[in-house]
Backbone of each chain as ProteinMPNN parsed JSONL, in Angstrom:
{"seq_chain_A": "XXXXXXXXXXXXXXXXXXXXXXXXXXXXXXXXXXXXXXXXXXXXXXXXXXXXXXXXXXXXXXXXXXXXXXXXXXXXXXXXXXXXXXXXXXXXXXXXXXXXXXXXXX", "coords_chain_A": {"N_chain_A": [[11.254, 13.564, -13.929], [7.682, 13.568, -13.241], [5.206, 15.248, -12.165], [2.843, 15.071, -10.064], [-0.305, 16.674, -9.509], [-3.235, 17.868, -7.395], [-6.622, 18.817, -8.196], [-8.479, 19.131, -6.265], [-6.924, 19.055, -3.971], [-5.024, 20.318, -1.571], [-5.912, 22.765, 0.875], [-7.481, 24.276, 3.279], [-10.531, 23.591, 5.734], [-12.029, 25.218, 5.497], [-12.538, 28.175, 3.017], [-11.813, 31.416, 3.268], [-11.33, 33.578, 1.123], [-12.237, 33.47, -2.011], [-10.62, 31.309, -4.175], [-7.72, 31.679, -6.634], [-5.83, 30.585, -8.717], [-3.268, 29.91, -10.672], [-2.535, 27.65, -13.293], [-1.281, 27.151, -15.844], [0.568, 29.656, -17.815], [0.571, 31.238, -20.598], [2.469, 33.667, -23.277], [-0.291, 33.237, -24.984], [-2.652, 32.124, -23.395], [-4.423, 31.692, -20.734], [-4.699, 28.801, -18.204], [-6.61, 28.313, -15.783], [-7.566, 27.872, -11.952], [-9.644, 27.827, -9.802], [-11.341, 27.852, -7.101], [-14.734, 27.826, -5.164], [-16.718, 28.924, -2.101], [-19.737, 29.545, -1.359], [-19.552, 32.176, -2.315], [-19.968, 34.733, -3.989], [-20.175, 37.484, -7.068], [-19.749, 40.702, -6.489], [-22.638, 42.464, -5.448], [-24.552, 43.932, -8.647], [-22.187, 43.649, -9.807], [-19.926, 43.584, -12.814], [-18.471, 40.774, -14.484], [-16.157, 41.846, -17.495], [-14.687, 41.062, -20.395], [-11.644, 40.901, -21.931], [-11.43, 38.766, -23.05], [-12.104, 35.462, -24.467], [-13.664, 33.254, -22.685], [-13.345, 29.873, -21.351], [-15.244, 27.729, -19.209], [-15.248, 25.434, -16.909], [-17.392, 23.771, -14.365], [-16.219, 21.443, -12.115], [-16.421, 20.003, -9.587], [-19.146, 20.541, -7.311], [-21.308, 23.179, -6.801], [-22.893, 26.11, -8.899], [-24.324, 29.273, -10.017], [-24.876, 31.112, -12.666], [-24.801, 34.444, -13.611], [-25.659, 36.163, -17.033], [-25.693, 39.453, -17.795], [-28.824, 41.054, -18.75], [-30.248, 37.916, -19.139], [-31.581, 35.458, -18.131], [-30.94, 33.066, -15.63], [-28.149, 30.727, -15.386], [-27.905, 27.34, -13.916], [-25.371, 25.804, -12.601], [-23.96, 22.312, -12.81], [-21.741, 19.66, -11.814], [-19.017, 18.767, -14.233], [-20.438, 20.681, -15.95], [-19.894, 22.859, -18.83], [-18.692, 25.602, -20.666], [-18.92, 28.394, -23.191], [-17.837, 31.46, -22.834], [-18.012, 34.315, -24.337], [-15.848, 37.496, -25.346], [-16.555, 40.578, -23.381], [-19.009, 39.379, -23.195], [-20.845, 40.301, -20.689], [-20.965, 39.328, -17.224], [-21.701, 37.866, -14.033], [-21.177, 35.703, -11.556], [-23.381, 34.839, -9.649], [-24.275, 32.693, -7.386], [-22.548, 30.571, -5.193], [-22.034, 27.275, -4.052], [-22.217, 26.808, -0.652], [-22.183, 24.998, 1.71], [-20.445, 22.862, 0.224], [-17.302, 22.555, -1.646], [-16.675, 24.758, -4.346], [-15.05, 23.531, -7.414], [-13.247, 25.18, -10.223], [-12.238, 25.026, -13.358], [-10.927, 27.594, -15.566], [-10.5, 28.616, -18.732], [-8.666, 31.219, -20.137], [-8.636, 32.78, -23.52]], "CA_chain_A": [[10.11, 13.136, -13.108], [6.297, 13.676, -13.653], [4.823, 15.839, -11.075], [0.832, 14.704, -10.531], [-1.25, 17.192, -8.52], [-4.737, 17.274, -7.497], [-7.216, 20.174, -7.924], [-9.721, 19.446, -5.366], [-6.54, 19.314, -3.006], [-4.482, 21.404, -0.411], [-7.19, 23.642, 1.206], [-8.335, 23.599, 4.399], [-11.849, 22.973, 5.49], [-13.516, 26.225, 5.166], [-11.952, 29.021, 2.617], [-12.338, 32.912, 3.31], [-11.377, 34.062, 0.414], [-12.743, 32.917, -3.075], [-8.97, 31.111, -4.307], [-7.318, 31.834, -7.764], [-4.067, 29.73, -9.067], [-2.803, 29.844, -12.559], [-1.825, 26.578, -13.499], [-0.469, 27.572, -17.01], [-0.074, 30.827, -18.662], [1.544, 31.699, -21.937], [1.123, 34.613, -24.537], [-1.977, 32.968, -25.573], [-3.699, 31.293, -23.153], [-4.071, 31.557, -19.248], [-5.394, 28.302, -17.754], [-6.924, 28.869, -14.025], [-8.051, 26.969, -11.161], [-10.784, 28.598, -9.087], [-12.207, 27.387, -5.512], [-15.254, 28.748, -4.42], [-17.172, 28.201, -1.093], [-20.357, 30.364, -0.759], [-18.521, 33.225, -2.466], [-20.439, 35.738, -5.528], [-19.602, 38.518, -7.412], [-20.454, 41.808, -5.736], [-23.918, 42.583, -6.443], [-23.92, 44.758, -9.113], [-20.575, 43.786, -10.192], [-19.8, 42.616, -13.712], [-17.495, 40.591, -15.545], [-16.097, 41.971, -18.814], [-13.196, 40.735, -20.252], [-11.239, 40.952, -22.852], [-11.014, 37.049, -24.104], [-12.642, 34.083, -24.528], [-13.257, 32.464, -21.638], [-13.857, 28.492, -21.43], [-15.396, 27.513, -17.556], [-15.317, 23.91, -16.581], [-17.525, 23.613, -12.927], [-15.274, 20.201, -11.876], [-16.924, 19.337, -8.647], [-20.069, 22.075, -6.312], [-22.656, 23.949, -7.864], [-23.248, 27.318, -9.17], [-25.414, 30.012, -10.568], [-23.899, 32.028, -13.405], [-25.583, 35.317, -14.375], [-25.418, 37.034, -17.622], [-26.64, 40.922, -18.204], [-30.433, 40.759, -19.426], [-30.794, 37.054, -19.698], [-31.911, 34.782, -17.575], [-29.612, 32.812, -14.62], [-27.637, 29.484, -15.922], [-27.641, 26.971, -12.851], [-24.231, 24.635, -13.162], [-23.525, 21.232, -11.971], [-20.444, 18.72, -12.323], [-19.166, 18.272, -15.624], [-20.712, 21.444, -17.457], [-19.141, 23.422, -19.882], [-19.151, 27.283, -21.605], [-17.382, 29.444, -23.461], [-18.167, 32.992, -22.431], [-17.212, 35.316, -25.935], [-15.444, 38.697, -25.056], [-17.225, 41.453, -23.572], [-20.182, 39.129, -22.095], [-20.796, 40.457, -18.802], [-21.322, 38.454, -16.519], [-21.678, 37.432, -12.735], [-21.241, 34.327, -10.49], [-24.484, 35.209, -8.828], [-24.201, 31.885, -6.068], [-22.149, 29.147, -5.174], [-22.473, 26.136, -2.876], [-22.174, 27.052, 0.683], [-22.009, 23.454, 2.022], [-19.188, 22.739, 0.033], [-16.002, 23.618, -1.884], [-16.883, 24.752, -5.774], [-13.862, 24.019, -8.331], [-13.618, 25.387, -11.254], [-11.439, 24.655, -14.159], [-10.993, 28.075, -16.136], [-9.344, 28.761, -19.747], [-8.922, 32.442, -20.729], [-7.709, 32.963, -24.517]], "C_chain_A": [[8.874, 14.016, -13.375], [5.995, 14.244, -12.357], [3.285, 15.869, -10.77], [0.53, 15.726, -9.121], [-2.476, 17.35, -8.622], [-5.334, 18.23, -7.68], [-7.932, 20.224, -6.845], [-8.665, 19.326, -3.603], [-5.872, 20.436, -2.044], [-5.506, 22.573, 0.192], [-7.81, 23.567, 2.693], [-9.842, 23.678, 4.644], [-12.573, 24.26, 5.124], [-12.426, 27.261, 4.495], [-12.891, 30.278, 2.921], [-12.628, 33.16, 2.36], [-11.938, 33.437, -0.861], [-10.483, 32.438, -3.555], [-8.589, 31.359, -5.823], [-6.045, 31.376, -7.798], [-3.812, 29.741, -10.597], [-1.931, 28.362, -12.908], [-0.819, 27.215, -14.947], [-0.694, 29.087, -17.486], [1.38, 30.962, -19.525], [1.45, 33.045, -22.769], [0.079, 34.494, -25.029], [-2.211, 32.693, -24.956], [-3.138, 31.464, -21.393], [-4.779, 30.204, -18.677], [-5.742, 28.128, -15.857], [-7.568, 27.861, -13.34], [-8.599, 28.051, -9.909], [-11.956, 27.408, -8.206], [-13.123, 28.206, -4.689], [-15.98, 28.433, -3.174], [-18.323, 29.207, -0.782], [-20.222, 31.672, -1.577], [-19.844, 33.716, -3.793], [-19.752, 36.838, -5.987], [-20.299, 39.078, -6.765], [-21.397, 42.39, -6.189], [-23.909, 44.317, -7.088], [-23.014, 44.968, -10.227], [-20.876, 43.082, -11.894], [-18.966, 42.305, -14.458], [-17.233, 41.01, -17.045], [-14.765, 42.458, -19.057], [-12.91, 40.403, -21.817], [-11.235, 39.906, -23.954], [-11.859, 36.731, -24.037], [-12.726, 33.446, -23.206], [-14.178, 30.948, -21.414], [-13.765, 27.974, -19.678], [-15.948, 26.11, -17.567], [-16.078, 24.051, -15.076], [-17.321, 21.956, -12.656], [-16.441, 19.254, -10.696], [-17.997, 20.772, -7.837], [-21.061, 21.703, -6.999], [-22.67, 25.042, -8.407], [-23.979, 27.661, -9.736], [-24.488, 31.402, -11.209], [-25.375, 33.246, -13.757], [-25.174, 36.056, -15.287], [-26.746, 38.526, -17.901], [-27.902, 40.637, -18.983], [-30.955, 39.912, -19.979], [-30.994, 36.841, -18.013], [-30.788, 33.755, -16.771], [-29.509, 31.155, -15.428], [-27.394, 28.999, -14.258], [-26.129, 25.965, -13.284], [-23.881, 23.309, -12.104], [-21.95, 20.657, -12.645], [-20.534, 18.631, -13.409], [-20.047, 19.787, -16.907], [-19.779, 22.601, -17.399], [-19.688, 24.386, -20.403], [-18.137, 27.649, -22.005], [-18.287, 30.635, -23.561], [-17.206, 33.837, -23.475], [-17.078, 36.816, -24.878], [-16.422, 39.807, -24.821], [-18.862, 41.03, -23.134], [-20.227, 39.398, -21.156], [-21.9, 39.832, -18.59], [-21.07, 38.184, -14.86], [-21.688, 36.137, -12.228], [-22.227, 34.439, -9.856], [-24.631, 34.262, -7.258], [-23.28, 30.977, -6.577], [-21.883, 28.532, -4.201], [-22.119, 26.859, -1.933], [-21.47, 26.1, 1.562], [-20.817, 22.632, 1.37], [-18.137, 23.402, -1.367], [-16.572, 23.506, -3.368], [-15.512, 24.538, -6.611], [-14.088, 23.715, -9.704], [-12.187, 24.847, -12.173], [-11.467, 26.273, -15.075], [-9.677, 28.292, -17.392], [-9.376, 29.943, -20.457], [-7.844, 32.506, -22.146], [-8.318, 33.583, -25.372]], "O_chain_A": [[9.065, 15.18, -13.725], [6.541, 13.716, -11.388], [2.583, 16.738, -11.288], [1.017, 15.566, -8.001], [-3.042, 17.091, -9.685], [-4.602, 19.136, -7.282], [-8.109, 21.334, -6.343], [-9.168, 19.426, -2.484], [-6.491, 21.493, -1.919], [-5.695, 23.401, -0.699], [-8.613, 22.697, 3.031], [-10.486, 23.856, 3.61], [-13.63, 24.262, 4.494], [-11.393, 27.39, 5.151], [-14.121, 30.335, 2.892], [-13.826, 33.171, 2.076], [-12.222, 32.31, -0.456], [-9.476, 33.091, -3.283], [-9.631, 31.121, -6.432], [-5.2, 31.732, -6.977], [-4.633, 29.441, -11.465], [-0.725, 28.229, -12.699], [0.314, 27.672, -14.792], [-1.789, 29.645, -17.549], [2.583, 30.858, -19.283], [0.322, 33.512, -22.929], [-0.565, 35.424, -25.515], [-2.972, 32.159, -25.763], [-1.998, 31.401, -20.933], [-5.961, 30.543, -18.623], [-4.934, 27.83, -14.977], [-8.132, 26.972, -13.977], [-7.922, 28.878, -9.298], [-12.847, 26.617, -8.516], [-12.772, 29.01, -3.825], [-15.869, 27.212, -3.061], [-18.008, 29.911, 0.178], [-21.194, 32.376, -1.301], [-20.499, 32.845, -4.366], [-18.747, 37.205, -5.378], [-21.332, 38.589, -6.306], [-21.285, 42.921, -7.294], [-23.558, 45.375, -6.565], [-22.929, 45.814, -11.117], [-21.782, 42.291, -12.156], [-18.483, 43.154, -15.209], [-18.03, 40.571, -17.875], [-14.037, 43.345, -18.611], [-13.641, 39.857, -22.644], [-11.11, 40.003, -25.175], [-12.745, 37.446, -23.568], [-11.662, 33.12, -22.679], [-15.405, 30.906, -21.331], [-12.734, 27.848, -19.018], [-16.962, 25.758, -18.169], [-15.261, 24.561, -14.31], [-18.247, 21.213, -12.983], [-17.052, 18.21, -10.923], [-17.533, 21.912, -7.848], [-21.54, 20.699, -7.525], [-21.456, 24.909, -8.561], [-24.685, 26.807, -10.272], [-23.799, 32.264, -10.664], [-26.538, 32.961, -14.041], [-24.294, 36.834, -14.918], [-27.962, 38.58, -18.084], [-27.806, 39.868, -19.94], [-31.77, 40.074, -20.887], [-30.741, 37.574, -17.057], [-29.703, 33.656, -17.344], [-30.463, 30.546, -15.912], [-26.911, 29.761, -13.421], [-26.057, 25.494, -14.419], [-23.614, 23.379, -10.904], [-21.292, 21.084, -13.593], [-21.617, 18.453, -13.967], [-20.152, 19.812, -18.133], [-19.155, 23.126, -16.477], [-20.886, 24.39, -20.684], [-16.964, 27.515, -21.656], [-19.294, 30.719, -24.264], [-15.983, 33.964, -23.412], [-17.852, 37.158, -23.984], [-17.142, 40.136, -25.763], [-19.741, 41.838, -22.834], [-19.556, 38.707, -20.389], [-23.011, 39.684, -19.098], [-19.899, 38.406, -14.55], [-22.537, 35.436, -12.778], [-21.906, 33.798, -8.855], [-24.974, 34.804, -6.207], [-23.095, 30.607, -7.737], [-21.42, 29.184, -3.266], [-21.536, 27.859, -2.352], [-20.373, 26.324, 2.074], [-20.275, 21.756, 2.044], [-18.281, 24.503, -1.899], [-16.943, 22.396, -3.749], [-14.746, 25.493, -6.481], [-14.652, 22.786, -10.282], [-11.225, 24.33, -11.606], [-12.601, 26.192, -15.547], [-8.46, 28.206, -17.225], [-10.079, 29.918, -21.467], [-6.626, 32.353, -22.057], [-7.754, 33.909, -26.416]]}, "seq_chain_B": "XXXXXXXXXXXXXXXXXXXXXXXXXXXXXXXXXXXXXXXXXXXXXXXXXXXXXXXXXXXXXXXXXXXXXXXXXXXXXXXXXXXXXXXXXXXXXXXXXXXXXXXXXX", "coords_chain_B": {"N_chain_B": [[-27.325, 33.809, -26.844], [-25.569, 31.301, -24.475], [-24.591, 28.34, -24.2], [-24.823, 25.397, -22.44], [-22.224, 22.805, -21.863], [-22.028, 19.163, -21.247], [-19.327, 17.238, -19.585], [-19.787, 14.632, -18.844], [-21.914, 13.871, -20.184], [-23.958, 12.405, -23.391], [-23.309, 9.757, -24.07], [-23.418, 6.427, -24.742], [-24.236, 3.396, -22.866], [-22.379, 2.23, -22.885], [-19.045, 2.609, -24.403], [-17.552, 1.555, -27.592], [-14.836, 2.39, -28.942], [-12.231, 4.08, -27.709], [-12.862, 7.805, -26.918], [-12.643, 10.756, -28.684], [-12.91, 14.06, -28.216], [-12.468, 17.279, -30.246], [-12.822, 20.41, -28.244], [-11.848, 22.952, -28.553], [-10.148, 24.529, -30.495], [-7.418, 26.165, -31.335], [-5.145, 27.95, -33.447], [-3.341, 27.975, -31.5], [-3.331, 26.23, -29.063], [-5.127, 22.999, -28.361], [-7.681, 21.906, -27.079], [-8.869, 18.867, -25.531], [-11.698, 16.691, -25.154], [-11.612, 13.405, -23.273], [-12.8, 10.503, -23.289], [-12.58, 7.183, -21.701], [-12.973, 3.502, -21.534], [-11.646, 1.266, -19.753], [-9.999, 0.908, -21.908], [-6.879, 0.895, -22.903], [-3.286, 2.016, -24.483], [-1.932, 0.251, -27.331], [0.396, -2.521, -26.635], [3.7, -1.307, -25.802], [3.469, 0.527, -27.538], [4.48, 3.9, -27.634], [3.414, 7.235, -26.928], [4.488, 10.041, -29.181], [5.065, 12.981, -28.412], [5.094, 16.483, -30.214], [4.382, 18.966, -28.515], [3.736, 20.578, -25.293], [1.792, 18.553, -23.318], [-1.411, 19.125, -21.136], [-3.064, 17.677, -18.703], [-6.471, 16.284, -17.25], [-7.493, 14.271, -15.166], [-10.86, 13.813, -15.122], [-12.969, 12.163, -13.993], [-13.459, 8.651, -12.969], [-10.352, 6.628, -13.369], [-7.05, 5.72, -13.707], [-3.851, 4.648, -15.31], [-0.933, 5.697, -15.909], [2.143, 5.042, -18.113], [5.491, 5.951, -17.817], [8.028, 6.06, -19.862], [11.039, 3.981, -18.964], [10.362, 4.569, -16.358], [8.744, 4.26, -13.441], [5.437, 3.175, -12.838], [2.13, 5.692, -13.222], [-0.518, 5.842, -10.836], [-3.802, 7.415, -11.554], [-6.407, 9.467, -9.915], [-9.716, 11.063, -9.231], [-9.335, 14.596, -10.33], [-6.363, 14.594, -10.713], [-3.785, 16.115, -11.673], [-1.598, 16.565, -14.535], [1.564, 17.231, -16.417], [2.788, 16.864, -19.424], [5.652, 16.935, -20.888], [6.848, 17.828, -24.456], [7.931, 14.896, -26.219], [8.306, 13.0, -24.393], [8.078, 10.241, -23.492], [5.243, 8.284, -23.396], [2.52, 6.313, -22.256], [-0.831, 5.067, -22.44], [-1.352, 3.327, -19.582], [-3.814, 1.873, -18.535], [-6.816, 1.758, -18.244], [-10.347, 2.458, -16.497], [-12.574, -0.405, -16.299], [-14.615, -0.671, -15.025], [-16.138, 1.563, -15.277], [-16.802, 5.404, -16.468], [-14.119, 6.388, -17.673], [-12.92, 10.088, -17.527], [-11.501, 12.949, -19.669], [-9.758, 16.07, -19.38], [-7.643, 17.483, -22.072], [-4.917, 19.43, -22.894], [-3.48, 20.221, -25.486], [-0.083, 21.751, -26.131]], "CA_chain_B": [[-27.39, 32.96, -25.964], [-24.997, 31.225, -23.809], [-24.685, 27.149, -24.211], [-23.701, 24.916, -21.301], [-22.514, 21.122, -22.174], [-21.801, 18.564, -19.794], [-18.097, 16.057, -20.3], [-19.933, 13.429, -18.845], [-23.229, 13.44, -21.061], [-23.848, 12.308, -24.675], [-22.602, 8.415, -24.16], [-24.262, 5.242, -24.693], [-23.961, 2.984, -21.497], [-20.715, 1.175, -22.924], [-18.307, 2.716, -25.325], [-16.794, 0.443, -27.41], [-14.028, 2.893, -28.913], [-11.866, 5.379, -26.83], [-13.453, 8.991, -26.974], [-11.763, 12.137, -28.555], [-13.574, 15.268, -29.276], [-11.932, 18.863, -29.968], [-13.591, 21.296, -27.432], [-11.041, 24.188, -28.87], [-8.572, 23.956, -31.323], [-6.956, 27.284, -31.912], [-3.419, 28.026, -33.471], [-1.746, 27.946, -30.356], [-3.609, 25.166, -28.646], [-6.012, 22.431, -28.255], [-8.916, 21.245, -25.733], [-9.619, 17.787, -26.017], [-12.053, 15.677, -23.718], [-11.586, 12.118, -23.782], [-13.49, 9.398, -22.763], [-11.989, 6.243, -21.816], [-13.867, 2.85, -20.814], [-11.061, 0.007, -20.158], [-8.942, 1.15, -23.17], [-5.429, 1.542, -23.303], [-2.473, 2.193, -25.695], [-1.002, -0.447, -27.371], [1.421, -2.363, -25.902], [5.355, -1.404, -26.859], [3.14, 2.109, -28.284], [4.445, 5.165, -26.905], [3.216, 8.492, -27.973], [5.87, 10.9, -28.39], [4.567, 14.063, -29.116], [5.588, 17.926, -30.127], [3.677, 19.782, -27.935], [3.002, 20.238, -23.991], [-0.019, 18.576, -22.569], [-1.96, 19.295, -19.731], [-4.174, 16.24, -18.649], [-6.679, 16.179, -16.206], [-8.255, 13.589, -15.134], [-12.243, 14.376, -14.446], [-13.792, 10.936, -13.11], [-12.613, 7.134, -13.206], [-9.187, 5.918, -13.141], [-6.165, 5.413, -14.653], [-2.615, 4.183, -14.76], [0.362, 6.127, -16.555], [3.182, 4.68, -17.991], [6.561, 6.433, -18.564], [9.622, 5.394, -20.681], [11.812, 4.316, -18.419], [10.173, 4.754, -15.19], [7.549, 3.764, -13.062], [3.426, 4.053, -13.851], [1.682, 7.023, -12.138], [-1.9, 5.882, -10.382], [-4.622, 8.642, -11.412], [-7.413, 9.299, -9.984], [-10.496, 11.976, -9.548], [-8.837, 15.704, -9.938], [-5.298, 14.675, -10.583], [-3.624, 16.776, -13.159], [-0.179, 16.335, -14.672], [1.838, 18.409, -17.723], [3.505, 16.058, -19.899], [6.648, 17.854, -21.664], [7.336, 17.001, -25.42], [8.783, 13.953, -26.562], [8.094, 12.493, -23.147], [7.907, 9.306, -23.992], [4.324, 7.84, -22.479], [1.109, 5.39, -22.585], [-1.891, 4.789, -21.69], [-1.31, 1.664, -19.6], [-4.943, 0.959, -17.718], [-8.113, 3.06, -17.169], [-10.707, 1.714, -15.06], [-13.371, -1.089, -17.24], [-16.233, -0.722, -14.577], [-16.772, 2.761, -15.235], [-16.128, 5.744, -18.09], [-12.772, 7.629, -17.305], [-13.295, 11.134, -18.367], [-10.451, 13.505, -19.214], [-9.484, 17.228, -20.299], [-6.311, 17.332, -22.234], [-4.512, 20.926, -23.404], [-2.025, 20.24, -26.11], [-0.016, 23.319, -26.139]], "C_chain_B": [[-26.224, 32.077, -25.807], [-25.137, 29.529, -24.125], [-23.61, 26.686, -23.46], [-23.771, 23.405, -22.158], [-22.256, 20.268, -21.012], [-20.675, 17.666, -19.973], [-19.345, 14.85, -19.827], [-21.141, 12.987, -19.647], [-22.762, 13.129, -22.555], [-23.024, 11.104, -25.278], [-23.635, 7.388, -23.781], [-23.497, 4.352, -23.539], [-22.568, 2.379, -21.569], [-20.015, 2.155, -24.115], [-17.132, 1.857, -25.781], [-14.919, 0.886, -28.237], [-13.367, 4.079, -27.724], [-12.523, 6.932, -27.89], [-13.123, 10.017, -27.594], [-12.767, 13.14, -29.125], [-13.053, 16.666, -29.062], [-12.893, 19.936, -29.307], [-13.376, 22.29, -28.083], [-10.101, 24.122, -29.378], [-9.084, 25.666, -32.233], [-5.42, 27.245, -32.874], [-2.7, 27.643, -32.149], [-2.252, 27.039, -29.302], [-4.94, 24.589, -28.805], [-6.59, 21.445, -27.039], [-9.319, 20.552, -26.203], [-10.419, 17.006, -24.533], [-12.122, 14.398, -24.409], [-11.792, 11.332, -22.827], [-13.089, 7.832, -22.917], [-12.935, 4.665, -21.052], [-12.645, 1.523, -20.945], [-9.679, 0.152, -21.457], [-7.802, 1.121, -22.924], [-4.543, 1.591, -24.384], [-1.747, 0.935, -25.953], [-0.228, -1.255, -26.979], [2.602, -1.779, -26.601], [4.705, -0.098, -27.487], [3.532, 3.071, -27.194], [3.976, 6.346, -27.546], [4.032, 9.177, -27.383], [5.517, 12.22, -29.235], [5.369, 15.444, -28.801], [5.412, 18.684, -29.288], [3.921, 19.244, -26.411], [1.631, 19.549, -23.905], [-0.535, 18.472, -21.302], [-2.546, 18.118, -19.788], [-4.556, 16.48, -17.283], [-7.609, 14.952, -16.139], [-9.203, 13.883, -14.497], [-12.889, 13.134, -13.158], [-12.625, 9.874, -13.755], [-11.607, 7.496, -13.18], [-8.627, 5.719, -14.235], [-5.178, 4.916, -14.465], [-2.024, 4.945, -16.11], [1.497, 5.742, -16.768], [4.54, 5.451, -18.68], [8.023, 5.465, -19.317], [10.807, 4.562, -19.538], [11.967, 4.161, -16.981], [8.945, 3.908, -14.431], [6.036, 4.256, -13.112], [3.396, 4.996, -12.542], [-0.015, 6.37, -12.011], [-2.564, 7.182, -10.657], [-6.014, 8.703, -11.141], [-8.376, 10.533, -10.162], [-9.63, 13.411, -9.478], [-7.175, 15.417, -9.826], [-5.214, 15.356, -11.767], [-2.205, 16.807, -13.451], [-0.089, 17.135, -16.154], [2.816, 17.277, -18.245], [4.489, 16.574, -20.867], [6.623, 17.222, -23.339], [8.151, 16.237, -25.43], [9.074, 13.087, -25.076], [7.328, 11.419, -23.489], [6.73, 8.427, -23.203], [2.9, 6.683, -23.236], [0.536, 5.397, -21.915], [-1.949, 3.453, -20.501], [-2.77, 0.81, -19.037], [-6.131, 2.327, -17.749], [-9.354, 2.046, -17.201], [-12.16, 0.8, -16.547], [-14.814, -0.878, -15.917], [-17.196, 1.275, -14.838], [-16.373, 4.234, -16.564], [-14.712, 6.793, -17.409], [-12.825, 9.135, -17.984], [-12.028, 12.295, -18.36], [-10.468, 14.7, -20.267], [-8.222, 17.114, -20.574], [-6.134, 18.457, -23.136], [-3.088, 20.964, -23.851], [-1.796, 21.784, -26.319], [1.406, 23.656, -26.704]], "O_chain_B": [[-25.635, 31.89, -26.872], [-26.327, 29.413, -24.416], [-22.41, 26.96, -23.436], [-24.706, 22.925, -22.799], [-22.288, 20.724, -19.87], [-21.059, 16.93, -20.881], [-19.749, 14.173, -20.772], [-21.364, 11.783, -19.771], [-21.645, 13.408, -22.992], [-22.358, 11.095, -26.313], [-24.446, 7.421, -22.855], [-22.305, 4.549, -23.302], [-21.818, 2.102, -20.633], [-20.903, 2.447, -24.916], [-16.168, 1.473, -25.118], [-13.981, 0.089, -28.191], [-14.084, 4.793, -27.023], [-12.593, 7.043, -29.114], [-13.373, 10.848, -26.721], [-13.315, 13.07, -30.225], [-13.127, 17.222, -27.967], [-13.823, 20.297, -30.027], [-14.388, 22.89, -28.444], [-9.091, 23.667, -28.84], [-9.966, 26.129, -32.956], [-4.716, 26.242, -32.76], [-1.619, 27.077, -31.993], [-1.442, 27.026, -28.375], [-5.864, 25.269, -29.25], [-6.058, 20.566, -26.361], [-10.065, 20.748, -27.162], [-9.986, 16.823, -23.395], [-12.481, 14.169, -25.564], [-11.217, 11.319, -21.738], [-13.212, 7.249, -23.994], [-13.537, 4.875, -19.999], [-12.615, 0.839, -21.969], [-8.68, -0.546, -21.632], [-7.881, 2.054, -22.126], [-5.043, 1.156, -25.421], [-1.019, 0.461, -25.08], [0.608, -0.42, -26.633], [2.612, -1.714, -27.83], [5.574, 0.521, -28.101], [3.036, 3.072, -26.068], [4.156, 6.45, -28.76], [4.405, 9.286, -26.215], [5.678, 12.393, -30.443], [6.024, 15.693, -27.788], [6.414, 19.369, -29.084], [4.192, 18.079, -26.12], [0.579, 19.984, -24.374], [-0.053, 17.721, -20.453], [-2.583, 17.491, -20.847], [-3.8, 16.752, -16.35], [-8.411, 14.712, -17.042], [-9.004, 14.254, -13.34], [-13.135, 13.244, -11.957], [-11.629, 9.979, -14.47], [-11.471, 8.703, -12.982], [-9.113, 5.57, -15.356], [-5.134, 4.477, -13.316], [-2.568, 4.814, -17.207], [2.259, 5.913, -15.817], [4.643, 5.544, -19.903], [8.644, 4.43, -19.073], [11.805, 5.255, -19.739], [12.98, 3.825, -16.367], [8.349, 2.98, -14.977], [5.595, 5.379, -13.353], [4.055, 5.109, -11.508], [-0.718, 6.412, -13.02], [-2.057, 8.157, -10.102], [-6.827, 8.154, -11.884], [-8.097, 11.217, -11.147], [-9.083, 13.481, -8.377], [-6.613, 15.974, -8.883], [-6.043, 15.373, -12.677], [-1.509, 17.118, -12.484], [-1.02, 17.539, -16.851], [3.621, 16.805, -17.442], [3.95, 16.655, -21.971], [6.347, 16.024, -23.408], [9.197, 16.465, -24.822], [10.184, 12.598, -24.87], [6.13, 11.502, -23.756], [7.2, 7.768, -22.277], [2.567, 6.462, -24.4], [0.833, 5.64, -20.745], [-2.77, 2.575, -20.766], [-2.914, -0.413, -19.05], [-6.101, 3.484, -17.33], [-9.334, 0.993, -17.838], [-12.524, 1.439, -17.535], [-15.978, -1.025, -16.29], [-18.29, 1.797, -14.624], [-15.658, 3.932, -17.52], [-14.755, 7.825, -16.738], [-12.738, 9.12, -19.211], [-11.539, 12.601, -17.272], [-10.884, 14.662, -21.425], [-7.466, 16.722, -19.686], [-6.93, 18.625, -24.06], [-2.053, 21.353, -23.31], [-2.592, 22.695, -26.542], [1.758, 24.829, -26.83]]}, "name": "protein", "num_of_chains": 2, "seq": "XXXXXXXXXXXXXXXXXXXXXXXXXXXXXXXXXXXXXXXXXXXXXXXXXXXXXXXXXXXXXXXXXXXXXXXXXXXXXXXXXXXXXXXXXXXXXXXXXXXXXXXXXXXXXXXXXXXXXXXXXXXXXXXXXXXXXXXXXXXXXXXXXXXXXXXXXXXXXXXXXXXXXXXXXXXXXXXXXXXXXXXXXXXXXXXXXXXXXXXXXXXXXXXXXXXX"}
């Protein structure tokens, strides 16, 4: 039997925390599922990471920031691949409702 | 610099083939998005493939058919892992609109 689940489900209406789930992970490749509601990195803070990382924003909004460029806004449907060692921040995301992400670290 | 794309951009109002384009094709897996308008597999075609695949479905509709068993309804944010040699088809995705999907042979 085939097991179908949803991403934009189980959750209740308002999340505290920012959510992290690992749908798959192998020796190569972690693929992640990330729910945000309001939520940023800590100002300041910055991502820098060892892989590749490929970010799907599914359904929200956000505002990605990388170190000494300029802010990327994101809607439904766009797509990046963030190369190793970009730091980077989540700078905003929706408030009003639930952000999900699709992430693929390899 | 940093490049965002979008799955659902970069389509003329009708497509009159089904969609495939490699996002990421490493050794040890591949990111395909595929765009479906009305299409399905064959009849009596199953694909029976080596690999895992993830599948998500982004937008529009679908129907899943297994070997054996009964179809699986899919709609926005469902996501299913299809094992190798899991004998399957396309059987329906939706003709009023474009079905859009990430799929992570693995």
């Amino acid at each position: 039997m085939i097991t179908v689940k949803n991403i934009f489900e189980n959750f209740q209406a308002e999340i505290k925390e920012e959510y992290f789930e690992d749908l798959i992970s192998t020796g190569n490749f972690k693929l992640e599922r990330i729910v945000s509601q309001g939520h940023s990195s800590p100002e300041n803070f910055w991502y820098d990471q060892d892989k590749n990382e490929f970010v799907l924003l599914v359904s929200g909004s956000a505002e990605l920031e990388f170190e000494n460029e300029s802010s990327i806004q994101l809607k439904p449907g766009d797509y990046l691949i963030i190369p190793p060692h970009k730091r980077h921040r989540v700078s905003k995301t929706d408030s009003s409702q639930k952000t999900v992400w699709i992430a693929l670290h390899f």
